[in-house]
Backbone bond lengths (Angstrom), bond angles and torsions (degrees), N, CA, C in turn:
res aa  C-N    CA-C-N  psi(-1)  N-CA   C-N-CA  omega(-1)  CA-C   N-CA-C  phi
1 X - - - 1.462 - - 1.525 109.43 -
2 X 1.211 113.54 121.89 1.715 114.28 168.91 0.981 119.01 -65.45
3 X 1.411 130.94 173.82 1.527 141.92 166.50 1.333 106.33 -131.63
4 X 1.285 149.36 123.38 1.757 165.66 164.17 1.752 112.45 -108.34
5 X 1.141 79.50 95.72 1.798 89.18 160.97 1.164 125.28 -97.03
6 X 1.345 145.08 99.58 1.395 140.33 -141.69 1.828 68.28 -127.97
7 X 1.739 84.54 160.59 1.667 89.57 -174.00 1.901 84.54 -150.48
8 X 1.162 111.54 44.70 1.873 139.83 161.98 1.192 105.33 -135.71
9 X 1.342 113.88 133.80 1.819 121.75 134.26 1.511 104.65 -23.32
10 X 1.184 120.85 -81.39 1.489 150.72 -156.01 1.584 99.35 -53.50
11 X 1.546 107.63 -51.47 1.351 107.78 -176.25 2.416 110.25 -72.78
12 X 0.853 104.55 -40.12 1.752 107.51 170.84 1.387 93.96 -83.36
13 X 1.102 156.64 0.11 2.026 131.92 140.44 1.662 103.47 -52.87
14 X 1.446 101.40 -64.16 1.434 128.06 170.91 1.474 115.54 -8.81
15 X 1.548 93.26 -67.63 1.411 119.56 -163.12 2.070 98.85 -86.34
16 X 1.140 114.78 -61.74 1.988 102.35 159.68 1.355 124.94 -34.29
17 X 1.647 114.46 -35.28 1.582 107.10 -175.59 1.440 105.69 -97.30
18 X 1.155 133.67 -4.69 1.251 123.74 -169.99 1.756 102.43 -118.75
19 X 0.917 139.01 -15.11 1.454 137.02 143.71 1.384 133.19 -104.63
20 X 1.367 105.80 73.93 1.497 117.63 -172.23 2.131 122.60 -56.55
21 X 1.013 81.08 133.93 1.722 101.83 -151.33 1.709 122.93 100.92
22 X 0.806 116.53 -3.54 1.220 138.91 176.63 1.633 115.06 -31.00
23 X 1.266 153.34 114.84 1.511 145.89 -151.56 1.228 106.77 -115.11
24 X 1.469 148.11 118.04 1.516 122.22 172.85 1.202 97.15 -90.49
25 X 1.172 108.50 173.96 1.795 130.28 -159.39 1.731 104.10 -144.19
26 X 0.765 121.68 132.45 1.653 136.86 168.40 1.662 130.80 -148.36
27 X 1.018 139.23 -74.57 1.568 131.08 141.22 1.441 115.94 -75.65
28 X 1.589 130.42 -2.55 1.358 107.62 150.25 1.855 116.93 98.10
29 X 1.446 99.43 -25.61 1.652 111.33 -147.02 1.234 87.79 -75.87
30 X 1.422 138.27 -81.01 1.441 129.21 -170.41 2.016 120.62 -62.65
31 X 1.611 96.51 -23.30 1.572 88.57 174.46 1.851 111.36 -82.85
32 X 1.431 123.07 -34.96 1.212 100.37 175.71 1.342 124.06 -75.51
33 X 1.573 123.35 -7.25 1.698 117.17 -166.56 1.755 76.11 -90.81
34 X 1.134 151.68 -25.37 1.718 126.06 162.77 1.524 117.27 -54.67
35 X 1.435 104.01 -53.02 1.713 98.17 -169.22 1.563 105.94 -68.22
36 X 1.563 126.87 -35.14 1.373 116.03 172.45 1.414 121.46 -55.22
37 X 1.690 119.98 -27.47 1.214 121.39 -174.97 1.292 103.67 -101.89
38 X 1.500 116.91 12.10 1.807 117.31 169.99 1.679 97.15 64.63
39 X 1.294 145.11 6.59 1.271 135.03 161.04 1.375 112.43 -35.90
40 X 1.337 122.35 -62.19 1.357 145.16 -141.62 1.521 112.12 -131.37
41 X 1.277 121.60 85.50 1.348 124.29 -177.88 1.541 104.29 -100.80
42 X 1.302 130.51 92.53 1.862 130.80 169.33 1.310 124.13 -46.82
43 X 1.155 129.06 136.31 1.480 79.80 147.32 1.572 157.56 -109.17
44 X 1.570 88.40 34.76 1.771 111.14 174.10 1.786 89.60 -158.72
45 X 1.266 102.76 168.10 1.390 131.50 170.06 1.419 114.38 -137.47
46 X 2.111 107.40 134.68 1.165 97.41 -170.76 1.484 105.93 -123.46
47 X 1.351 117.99 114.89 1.509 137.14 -160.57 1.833 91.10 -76.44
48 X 1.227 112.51 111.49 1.654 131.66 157.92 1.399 112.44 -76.55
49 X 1.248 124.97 -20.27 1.454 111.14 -168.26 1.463 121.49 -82.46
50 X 1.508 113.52 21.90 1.439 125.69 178.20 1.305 98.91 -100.21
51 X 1.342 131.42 -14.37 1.419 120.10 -165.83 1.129 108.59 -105.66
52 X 1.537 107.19 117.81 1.874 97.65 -179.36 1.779 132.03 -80.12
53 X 1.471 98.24 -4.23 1.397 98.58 -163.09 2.123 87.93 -78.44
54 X 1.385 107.20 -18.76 1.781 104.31 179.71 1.456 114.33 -54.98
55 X 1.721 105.87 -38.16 1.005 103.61 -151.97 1.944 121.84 -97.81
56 X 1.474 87.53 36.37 1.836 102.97 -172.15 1.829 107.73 -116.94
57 X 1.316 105.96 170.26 1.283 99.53 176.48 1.841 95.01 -132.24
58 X 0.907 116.56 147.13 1.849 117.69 168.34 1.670 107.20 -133.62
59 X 1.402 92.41 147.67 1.424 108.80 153.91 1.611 104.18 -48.96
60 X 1.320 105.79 150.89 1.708 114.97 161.07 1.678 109.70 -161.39
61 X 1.487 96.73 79.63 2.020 111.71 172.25 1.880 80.78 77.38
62 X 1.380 107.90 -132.79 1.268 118.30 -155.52 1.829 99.99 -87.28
63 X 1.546 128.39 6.53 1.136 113.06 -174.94 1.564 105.29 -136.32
64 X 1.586 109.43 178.79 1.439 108.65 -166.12 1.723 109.80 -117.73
65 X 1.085 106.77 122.52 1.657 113.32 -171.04 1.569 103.04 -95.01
66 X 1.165 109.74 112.43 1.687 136.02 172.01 1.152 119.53 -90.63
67 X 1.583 120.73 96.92 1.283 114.63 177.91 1.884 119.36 -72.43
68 X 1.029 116.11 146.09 1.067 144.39 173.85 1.762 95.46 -2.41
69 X 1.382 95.19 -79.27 1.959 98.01 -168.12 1.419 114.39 -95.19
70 X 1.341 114.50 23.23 1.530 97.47 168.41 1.832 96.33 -88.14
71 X 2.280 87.57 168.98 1.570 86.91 -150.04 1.239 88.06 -99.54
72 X 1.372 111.62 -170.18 1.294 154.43 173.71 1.639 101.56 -54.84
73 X 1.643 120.25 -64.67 0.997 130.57 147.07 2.233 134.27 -14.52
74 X 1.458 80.24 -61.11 1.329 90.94 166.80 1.426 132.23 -57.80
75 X 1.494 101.69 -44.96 1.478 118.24 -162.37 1.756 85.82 -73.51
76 X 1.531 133.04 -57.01 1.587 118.53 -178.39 1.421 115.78 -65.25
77 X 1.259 135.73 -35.06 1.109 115.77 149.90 1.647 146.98 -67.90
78 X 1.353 105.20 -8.57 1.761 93.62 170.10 1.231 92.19 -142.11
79 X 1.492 145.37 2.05 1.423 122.99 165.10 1.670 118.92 -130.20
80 X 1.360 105.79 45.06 1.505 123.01 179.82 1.623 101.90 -78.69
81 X 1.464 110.79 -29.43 1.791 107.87 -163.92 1.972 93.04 -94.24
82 X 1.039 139.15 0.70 0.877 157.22 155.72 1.251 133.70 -64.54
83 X 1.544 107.20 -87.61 1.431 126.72 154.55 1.657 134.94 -98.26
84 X 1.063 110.88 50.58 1.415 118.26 -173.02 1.164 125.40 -35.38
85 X 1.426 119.93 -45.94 1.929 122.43 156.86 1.251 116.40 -38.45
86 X 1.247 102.06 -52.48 1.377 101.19 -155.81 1.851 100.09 -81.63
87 X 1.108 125.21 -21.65 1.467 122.47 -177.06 1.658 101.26 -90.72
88 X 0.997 115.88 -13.70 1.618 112.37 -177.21 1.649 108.40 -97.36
89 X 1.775 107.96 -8.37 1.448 100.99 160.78 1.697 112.12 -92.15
90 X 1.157 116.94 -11.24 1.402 132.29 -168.18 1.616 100.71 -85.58
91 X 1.384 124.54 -32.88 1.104 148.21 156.23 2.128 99.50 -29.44
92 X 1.076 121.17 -81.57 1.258 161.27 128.37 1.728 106.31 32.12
93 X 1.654 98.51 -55.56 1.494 100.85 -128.62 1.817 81.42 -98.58
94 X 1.216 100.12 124.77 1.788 113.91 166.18 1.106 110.65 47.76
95 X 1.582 118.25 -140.84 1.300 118.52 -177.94 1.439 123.75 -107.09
96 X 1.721 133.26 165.55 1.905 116.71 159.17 1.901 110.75 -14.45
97 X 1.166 106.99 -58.09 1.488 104.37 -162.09 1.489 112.13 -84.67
98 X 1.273 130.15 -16.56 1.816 131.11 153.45 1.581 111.39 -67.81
99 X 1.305 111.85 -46.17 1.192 102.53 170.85 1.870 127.80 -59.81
100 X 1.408 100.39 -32.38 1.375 106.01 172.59 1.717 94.34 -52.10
101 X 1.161 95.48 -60.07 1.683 92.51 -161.51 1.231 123.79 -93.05
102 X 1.159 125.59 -0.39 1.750 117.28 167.15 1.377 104.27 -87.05
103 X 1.514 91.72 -176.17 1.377 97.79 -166.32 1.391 92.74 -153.38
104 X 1.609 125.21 179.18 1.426 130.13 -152.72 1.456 99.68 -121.96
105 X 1.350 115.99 -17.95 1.280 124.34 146.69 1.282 142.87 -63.94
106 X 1.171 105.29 -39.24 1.673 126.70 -179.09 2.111 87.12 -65.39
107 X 1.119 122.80 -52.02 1.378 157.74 -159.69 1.339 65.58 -61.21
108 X 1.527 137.09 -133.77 1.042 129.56 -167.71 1.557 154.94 -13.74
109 X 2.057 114.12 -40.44 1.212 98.21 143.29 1.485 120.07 -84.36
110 X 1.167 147.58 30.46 1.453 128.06 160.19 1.653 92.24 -82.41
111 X 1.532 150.85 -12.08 1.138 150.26 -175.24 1.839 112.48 64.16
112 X 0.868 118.52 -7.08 1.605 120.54 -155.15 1.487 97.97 -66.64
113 X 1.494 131.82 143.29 1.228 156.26 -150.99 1.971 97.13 -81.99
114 X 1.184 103.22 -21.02 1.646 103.45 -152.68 1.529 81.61 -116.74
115 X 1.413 150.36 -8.05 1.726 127.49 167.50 1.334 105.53 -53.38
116 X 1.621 98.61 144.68 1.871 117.84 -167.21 1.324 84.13 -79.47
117 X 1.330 134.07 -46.62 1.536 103.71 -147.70 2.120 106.59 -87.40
118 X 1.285 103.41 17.31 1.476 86.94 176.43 1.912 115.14 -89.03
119 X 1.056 79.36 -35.68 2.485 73.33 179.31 1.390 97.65 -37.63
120 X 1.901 120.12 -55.98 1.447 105.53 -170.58 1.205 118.71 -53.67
121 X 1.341 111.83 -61.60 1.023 112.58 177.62 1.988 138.92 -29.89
122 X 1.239 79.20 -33.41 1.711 106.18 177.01 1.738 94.44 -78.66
123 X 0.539 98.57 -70.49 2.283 118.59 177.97 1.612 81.00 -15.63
124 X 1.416 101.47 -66.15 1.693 88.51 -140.94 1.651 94.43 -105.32
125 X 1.299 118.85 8.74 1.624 97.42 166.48 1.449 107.40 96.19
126 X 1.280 143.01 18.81 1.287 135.53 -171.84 1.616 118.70 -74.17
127 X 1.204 97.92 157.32 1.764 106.79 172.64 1.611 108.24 -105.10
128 X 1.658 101.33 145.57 0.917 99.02 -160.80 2.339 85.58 -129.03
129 X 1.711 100.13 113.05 1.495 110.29 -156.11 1.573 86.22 -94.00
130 X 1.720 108.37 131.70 1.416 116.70 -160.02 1.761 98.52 -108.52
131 X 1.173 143.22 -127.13 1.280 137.97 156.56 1.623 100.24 156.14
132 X 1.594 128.65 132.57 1.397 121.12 145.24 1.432 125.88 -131.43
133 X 1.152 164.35 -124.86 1.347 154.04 103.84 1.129 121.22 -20.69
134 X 1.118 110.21 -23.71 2.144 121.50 -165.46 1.318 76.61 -93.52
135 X 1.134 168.34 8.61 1.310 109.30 -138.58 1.563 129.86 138.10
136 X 1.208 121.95 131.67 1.947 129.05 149.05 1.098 114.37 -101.86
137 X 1.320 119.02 152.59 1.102 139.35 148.06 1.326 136.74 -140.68
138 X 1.477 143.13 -176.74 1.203 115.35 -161.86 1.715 90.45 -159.91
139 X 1.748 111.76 132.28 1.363 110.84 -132.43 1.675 80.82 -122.22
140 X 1.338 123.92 129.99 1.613 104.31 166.28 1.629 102.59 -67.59
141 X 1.527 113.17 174.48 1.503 139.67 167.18 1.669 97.57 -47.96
142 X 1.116 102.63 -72.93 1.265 105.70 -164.21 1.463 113.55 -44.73
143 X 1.274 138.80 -44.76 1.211 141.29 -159.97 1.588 102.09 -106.86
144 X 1.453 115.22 30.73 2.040 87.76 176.42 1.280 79.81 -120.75
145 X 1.264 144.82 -8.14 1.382 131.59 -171.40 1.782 94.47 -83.04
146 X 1.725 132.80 135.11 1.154 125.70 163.80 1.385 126.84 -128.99
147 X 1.645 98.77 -9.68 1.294 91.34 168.42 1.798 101.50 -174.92
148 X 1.577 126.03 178.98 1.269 108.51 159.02 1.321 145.52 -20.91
149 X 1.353 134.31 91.21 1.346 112.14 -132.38 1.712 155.18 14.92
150 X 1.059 93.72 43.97 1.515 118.98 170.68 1.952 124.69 -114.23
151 X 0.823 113.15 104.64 1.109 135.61 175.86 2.146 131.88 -63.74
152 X 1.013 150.43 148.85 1.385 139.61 162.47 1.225 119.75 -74.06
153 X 1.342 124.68 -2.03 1.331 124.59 152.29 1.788 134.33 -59.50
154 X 1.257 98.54 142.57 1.360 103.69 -157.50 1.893 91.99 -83.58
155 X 1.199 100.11 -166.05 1.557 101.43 171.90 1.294 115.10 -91.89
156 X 1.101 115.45 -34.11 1.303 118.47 -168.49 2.028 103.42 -96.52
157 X 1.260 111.48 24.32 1.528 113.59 -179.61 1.694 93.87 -104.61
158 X 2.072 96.21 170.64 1.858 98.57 157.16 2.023 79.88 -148.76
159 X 1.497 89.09 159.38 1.190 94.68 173.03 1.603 106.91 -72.57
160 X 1.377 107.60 144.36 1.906 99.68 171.55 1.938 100.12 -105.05
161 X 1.180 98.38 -18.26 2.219 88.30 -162.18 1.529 82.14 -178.93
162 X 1.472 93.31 160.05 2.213 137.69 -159.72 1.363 85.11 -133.70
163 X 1.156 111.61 97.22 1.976 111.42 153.40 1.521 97.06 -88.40
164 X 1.390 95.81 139.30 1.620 108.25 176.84 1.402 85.93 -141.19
165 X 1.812 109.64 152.90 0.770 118.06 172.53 1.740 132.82 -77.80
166 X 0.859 149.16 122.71 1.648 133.53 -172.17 1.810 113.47 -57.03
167 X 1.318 89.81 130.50 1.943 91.41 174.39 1.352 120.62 -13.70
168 X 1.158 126.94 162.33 1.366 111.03 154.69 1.989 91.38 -167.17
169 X 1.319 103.53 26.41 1.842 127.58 163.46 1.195 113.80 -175.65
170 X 1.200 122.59 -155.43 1.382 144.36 -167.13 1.242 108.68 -77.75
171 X 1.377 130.72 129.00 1.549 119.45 166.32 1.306 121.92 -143.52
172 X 1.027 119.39 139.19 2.404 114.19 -159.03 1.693 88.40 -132.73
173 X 1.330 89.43 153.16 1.551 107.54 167.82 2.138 102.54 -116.65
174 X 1.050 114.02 165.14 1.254 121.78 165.95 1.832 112.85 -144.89
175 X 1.029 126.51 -178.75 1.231 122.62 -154.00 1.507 122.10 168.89
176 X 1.605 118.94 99.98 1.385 116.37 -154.42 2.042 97.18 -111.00
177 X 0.913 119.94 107.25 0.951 108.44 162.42 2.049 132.13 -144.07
178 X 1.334 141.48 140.98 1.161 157.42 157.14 1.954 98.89 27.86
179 X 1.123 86.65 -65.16 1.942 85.43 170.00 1.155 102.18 -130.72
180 X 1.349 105.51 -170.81 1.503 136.73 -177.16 1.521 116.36 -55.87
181 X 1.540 95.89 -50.36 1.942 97.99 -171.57 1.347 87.19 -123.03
182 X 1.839 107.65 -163.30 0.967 139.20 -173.23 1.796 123.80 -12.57
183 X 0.783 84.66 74.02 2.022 118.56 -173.20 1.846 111.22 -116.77
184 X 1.236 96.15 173.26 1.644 107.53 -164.61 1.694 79.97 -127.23
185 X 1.447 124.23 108.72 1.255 134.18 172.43 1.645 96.50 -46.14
186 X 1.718 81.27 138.38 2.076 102.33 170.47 1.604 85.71 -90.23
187 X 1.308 128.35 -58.05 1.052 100.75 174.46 2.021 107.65 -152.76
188 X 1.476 110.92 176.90 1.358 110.27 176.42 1.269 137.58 -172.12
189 X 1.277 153.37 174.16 1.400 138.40 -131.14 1.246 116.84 165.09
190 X 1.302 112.67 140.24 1.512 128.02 -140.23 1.748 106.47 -130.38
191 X 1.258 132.79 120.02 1.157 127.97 160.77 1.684 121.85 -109.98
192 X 0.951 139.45 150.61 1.193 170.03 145.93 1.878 140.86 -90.36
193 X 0.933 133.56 94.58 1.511 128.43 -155.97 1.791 80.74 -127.65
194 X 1.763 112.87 113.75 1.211 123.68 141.73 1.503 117.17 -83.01
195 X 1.129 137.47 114.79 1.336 140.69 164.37 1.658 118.12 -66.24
196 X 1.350 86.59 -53.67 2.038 88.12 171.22 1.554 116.46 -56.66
197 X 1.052 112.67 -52.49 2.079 110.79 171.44 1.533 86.51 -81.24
198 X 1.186 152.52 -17.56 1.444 105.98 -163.38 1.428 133.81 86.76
199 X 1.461 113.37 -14.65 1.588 129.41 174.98 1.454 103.27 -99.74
200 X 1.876 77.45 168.84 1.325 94.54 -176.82 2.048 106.70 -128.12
201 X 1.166 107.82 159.33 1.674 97.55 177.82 1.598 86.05 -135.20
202 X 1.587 90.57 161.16 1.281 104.64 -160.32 2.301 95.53 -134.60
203 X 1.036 118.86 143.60 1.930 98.69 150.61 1.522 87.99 -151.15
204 X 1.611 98.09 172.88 1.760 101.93 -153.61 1.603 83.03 -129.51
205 X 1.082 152.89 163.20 1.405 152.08 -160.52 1.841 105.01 -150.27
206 X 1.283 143.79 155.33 1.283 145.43 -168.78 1.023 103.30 12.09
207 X 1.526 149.38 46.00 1.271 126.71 159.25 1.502 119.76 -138.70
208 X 1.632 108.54 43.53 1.444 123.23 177.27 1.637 86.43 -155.95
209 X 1.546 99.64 -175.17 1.361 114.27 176.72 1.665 110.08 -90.93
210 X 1.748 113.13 -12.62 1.645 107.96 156.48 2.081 91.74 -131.82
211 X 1.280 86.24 -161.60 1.531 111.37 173.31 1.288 107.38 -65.61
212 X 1.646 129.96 165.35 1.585 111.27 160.33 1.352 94.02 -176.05
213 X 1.091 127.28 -179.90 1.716 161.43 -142.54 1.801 86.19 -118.37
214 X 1.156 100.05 130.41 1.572 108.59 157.22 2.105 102.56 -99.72
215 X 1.139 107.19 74.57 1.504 113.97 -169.67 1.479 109.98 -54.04
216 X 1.266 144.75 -37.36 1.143 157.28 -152.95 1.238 119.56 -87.13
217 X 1.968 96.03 -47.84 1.472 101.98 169.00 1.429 117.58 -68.91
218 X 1.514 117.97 -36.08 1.446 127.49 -178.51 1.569 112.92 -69.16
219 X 1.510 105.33 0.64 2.162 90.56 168.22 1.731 84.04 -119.75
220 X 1.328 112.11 -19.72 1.889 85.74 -176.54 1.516 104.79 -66.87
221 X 1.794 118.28 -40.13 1.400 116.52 179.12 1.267 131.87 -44.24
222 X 1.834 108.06 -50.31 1.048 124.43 172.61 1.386 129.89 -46.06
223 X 1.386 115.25 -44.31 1.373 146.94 153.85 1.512 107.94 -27.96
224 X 1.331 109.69 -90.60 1.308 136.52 -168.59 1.497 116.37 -68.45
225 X 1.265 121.59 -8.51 1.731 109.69 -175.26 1.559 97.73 -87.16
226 X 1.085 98.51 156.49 1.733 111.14 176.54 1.265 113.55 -90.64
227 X 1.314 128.96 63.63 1.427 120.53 -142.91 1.951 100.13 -93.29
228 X 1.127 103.11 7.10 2.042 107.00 167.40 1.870 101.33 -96.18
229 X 1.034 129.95 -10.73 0.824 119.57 -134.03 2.315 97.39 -122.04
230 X 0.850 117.03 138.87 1.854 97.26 -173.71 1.807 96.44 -115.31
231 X 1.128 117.01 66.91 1.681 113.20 -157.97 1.816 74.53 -120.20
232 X 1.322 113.56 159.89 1.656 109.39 161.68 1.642 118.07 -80.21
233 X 0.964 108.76 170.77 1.507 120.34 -164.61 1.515 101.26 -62.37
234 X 1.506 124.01 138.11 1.118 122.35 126.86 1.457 140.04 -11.35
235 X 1.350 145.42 106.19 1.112 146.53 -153.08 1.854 91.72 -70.75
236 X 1.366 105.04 -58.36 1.610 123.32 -168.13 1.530 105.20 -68.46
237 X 1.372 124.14 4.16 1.574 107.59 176.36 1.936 94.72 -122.30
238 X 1.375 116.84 -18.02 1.403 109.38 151.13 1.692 135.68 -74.54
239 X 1.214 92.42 -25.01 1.860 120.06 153.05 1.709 107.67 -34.15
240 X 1.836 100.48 -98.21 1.379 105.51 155.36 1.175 141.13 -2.57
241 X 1.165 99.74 -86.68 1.685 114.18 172.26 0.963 105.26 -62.43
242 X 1.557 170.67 -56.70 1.397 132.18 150.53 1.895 130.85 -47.65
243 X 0.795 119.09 19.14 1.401 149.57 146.48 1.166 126.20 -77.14
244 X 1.156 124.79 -65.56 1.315 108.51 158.60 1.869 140.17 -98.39
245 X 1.738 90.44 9.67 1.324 86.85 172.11 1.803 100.41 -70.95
246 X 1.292 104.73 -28.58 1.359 111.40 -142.44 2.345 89.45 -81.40
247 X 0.946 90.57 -27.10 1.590 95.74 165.64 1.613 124.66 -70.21
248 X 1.493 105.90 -26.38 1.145 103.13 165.87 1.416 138.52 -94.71
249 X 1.374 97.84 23.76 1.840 119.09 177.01 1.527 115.31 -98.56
250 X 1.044 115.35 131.65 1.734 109.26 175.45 1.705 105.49 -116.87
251 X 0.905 112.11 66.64 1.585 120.34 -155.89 2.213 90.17 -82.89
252 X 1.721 101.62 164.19 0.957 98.66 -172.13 1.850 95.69 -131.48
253 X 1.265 107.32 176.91 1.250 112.03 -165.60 1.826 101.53 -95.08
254 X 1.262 143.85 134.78 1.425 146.57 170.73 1.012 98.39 -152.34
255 X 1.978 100.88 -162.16 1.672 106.28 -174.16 1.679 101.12 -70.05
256 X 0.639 126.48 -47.84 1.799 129.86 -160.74 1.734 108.26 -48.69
257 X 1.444 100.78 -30.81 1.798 101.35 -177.82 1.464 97.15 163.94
258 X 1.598 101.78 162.77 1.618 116.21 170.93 1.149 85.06 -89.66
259 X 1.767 94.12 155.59 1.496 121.14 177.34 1.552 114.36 -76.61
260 X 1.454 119.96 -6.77 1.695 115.90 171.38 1.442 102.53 -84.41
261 X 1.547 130.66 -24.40 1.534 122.43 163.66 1.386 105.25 -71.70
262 X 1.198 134.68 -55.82 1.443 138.92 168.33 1.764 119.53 -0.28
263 X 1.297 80.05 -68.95 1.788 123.49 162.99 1.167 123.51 -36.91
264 X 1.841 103.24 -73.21 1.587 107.55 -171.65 1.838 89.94 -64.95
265 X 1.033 120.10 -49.47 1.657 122.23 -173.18 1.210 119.52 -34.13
266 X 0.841 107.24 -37.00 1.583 120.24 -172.82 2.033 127.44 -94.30
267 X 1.330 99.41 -16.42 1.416 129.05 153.50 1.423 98.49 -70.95
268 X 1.326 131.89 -78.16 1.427 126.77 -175.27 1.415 100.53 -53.92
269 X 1.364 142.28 -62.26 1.114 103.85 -173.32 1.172 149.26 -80.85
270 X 1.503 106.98 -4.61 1.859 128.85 151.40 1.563 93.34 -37.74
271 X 1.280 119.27 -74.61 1.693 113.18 -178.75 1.339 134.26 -12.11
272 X 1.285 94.09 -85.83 1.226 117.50 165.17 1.011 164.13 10.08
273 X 1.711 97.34 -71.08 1.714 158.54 -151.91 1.030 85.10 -122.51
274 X 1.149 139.64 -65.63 1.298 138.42 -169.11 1.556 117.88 -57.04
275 X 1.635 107.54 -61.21 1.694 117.07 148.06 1.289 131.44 -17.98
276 X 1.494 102.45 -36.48 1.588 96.30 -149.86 1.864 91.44 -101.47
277 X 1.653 118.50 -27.32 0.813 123.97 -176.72 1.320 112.02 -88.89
278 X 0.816 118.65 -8.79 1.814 109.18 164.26 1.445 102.77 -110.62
279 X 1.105 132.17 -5.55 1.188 107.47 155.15 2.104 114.90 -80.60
280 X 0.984 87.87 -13.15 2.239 86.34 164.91 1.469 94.38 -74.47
281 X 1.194 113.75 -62.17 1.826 110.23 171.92 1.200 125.45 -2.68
282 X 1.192 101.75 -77.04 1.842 127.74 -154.13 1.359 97.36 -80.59
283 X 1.377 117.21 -36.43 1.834 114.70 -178.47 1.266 94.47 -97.21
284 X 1.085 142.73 1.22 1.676 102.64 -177.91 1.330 114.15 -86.91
């Protein structure tokens, strides 16, 4: 197996199109627990962490552009007042030293149904900016997820940057998993409350064969919140809405949990999340 450290954009396109199968590598966390368990033998790896323009995040108009290898780490320390979902799943993810080194990208091409940082991501609508020799492009949330770990990336692409949009309400992560810390969520779920549109975003985490939108709950919510109003929630419209988040999961049974806990889990944490974020609502 090779190793390529290109320390260009230009030079890792280079290096993806010209050794096909090719893996990039950046915090490491989901590509080395394959090669230790011999899952995943490449036959090269392409080390990003030479390139500095990956490793920044910028403003861009009303949203926040995430390069490729900044960490997990980063995003709770300087873009929590920003993106609060997304740093409160980052919150989440393994231990001090995974967080140093993963990344929310890496999180996305490994595709796997159970990465923390995709519900936010889903919540708030992010773009996910693709790049190869041919070419950029720029993929909504919704459409790069395609299947059980499978992704809309081509072979010959790497992700370069995650535009997410910046807050503009309340937003909670939740997260059920085996213990306390550094766990692979059984399952998890993402809220979002825009007050200025009036919507709501929703993403559902291990409990389909990809990530996804609880769509149903997000126009009954929208509907139903009292959003003029600073009174606490309705018991029966937080009811609901874990009702149908919890309908919009097709969760399956493995070691981590049966899919009827999956289920009830995910009703409670529609609740919740929902609770906790309209109660920032109503007081702020």
């Amino acid at each position: 197996m090779d190793f390529v450290k290109p320390t260009t954009w230009e030079e890792a396109l280079e290096a993806r199109a010209s050794v096909p199968g090719a893996v990039p590598i950046a915090g490491g966390t989901d590509v080395m627990v394959e090669l230790n368990f011999d899952q995943h033998r490449p036959p090269a790896l392409i080390d990003l962490t030479a390139i500095d323009e990956l490793a920044h995040w910028d403003l861009d108009g009303d949203s926040v552009r995430i390069g490729a290898t900044v960490s997990y780490t980063t995003i709770i320390t300087e873009l929590a007042g920003r993106l609060p979902g997304l740093a409160l799943a980052a919150r989440t993810v393994g231990s001090p030293q995974i967080r140093n080194r993963g990344t929310a990208a890496g999180n996305l091409g490994a595709g796997s149904p159970a990465g923390d940082s995709h519900p936010p991501l889903l919540s708030t609508g992010a773009t996910v900016e693709v790049a190869s020799v041919r070419g950029s492009r720029f993929v909504p949330i919704d459409e790069f997820y395609t299947g059980v770990k499978r992704t809309a990336l081509e072979p010959d692409e790497l992700i370069r940057a995650i535009t997410v949009p910046v807050a503009r309400g309340p937003q909670q992560f939740a997260k059920i998993g085996t213990r306390n810390a550094m766990v692979i969520a059984v399952c998890s779920f993402a809220v979002a409350l825009d007050p200025h549109e009036r919507s709501v975003g929703t993403g559902l985490g291990s409990a389909a064969p990809t990530p996804r939108h609880a769509t149903d709950a997000e126009k009954y919510l929208a509907d139903a919140l009292p959003w003029d109003s600073s009174e606490p929630l309705p018991g029966n419209v937080a009811e609901r809405f874990g009702e149908l988040v919890a309908a919009a999961a097709a969760p399956i049974d493995d070691v981590r949990g049966p899919a009827t806990y999956r289920t009830h889990a995910l009703s409670v944490m529609a609740r919740r999340t929902l609770g906790w974020a309209w109660e920032e609502y109503r007081c702020a």
